[in-house]
C-alpha positions as CSV (number, residue, x, y, z in Angstrom):
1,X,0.0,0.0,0.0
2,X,3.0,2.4,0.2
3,X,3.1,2.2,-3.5
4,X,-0.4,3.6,-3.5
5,X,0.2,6.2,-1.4
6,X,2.9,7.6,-3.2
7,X,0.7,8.0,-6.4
8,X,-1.9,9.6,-4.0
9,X,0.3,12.2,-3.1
10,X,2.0,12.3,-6.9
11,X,-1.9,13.3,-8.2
12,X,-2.0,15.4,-5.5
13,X,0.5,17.0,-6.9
14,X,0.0,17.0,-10.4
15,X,-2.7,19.8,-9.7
16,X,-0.1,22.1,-9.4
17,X,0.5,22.3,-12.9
18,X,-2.0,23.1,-15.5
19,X,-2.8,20.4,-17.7
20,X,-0.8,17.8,-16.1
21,X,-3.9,15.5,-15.7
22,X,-4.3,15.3,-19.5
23,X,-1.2,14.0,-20.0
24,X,-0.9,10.2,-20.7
25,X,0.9,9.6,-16.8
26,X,-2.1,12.3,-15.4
27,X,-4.5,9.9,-17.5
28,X,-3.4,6.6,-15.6
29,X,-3.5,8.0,-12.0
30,X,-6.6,9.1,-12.8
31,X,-7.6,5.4,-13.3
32,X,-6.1,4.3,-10.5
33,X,-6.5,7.2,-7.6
34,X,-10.2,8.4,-8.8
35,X,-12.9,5.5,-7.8
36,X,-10.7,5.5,-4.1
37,X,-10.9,9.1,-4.0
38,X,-14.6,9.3,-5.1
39,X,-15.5,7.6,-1.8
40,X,-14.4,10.6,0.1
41,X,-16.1,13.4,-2.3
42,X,-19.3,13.7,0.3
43,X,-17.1,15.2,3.0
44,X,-16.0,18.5,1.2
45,X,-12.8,18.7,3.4
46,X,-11.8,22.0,2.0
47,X,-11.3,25.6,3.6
48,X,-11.2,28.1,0.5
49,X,-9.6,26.3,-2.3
50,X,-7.9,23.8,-0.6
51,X,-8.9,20.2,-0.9
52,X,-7.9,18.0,2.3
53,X,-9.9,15.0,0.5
54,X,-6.6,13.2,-0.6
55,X,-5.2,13.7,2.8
56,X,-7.7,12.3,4.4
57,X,-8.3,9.5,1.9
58,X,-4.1,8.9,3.0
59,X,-5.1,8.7,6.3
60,X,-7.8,6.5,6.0
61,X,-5.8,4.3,3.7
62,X,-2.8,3.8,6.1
63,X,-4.9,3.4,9.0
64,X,-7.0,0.4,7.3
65,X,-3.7,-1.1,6.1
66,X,-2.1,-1.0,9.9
67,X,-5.2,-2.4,10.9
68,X,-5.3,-5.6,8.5
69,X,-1.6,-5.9,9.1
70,X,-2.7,-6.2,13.2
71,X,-5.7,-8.5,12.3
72,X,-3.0,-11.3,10.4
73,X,-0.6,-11.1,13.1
74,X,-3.6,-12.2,15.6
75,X,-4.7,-14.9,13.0
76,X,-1.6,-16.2,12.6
């Protein structure tokens, strides 16, 4: 899950530069980042213009992962 986590925060960042998700590489994180991201739309994390939705969505993602990673160690 690091993996994904880093292209999280790699399409976060692609926002800083105009056109950069038209581009073939902004293309294919948008087809991998968007249906995760489009469970946290709902929340509107943002104050002014900034979006706190792919944070959050980090957060969630690393806390599920530690989680599952506690839940296999108990198992096994």
């Amino acid at each position: 899950m690091y993996i994904y986590t880093v292209l999280l925060v790699i399409y976060a960042l692609l926002s800083w530069f105009p056109g950069a998700y038209d581009s073939s590489f902004g293309r294919f994180l948008r087809k991998i980042c968007e249906p995760y991201l489009s469970l946290f739309d709902h929340l509107n994390l943002s104050i002014g213009p900034i979006s706190f939705n792919i944070a959050f969505a980090i957060i969630v993602l690393q806390l599920a992962v530690q989680a599952l990673t506690r839940i296999i160690y108990a198992i096994l």
